[in-house]
C-alpha positions in Angstrom: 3.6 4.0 -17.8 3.3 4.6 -14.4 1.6 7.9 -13.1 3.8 10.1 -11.0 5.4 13.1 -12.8 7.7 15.6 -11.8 7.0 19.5 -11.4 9.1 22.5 -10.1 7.7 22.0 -6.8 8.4 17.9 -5.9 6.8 14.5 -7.6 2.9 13.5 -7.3 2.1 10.2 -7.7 -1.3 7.9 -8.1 -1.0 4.8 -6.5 -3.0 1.7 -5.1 -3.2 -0.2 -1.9 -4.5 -3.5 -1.2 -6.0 -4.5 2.3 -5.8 -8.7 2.2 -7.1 -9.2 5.4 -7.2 -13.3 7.3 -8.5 -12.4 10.8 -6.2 -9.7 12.4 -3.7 -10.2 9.7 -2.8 -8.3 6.4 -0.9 -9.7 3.6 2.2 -7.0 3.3 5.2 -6.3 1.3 8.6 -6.1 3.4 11.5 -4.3 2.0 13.9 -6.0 4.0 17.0 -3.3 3.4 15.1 -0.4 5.5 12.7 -3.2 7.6 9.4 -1.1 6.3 6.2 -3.0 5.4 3.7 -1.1 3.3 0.8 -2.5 1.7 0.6 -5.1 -1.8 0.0 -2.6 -5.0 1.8 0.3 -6.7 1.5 3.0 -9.1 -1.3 2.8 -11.6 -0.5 3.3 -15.4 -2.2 6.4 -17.2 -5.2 5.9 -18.5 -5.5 2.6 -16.3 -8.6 3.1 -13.4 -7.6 2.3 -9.4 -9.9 -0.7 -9.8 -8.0 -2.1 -12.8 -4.4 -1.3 -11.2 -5.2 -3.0 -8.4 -6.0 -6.0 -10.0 -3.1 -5.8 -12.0 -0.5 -5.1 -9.2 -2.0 -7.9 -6.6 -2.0 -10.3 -9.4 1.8 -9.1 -10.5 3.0 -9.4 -6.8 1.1 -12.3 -5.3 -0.1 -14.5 -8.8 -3.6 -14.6 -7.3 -6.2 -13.2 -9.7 -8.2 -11.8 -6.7 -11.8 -9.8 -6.6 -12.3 -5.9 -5.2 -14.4 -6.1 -2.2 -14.9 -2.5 -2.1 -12.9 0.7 -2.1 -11.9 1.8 1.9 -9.7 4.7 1.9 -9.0 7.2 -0.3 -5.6 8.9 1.2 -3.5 12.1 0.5 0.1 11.5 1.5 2.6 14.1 1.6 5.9 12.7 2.3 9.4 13.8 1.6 12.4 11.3 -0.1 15.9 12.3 0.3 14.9 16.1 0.4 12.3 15.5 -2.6 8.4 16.7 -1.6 5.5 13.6 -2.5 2.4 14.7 -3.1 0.6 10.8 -3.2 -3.2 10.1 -3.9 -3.6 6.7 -3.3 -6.8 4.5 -3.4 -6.9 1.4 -0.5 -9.4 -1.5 -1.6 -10.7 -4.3 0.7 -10.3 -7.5 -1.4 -12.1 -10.4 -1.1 -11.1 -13.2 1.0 -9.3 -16.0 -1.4 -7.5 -19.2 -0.9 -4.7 -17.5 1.1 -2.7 -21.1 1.0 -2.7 -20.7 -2.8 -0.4 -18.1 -2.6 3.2 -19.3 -3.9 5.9 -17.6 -2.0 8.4 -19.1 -4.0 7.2 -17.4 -7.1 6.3 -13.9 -5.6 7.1 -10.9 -8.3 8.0 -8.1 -6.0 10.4 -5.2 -6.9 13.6 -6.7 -6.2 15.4 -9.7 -4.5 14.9 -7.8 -1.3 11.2 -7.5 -1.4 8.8 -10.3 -0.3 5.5 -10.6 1.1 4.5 -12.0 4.7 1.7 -11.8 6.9 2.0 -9.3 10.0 -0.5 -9.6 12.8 -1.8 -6.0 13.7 -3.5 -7.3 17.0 0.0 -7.4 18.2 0.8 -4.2 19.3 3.8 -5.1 20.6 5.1 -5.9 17.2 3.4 -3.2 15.5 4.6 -0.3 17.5 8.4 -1.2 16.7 7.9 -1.7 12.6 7.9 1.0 10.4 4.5 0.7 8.3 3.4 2.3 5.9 0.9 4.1 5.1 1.7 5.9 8.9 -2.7 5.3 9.9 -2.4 1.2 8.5 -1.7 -0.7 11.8 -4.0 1.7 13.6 -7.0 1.9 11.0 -7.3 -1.0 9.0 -8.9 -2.8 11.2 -11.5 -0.4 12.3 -12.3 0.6 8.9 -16.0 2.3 8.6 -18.4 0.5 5.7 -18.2 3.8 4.0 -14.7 4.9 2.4 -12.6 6.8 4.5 -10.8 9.7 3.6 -7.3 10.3 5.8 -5.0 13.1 4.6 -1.2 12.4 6.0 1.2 14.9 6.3 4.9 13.2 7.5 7.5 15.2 9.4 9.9 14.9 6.7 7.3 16.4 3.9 9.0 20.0 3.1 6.8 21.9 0.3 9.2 23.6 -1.8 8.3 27.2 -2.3 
């Protein structure tokens, strides 16, 4: 079971990222209703650690059984969804290069028929500044990441703490 629970005040959530990096580009899922790209991975499953859900959701939405470089970012997102509050702890992990042309489109797993995974290019600016992306520091950080983890806390305009 997925971790993200309900409370009087809005929904928290646990959730993993992964940061599949070829040069300047990053493997991402695209929901193609809202045009928003966030990064492969999802919610881990109590009991379940951020290393072993990350495994688990690359493998589930790409088929490639890939290896943790090392954990990167360690981010608190606060975020609202149609008038809900998110409070989001989410664990970003490098992973370790792979045979990227292994990677069968035709049989990706995502959430829905209008999910799938592409490459974006975050060296274009041009493209990147158009896009919505999430997390909102992605496009701008990922590619400068220190060798130590990072630790970004995000606070979105549309986050609205119920009190």
């Amino acid at each position: 079971m997925d971790t993200t629970f309900k409370t009087e005040e809005g929904v928290f959530t646990y959730r993993v990222g992964a940061i599949i990096l070829n040069g300047t580009k990053v493997l991402m899922a695209h929901d193609k209703r809202h045009e928003q790209y966030y990064t492969i991975g999802g919610r881990a499953h109590f009991g379940e650690s951020s290393e072993q859900a990350m495994l688990r959701e690359i493998f589930e939405e790409t088929g490639i059984k890939a290896e943790l470089d090392r954990l990167a970012v360690v981010n608190e997102n606060f975020f609202g969804v149609d008038g809900t509050p998110f409070h989001e702890l989410a664990f970003f992990y490098l992973i370790k290069p792979f045979d990227f042309e292994s990677i069968d489109y035709s049989a990706i797993r995502c959430d829905g028929e209008n999910e799938e995974i592409c490459w974006i290019d975050l060296a274009d600016r041009d493209w990147c500044k158009d896009k919505l992306i999430y997390p909102l520091w992605f496009a701008e950080e990922v590619l400068n990441l220190p060798n130590e983890v990072k630790h970004i806390v995000t606070v979105e305009d549309n986050f609205k703490k119920n009190t």
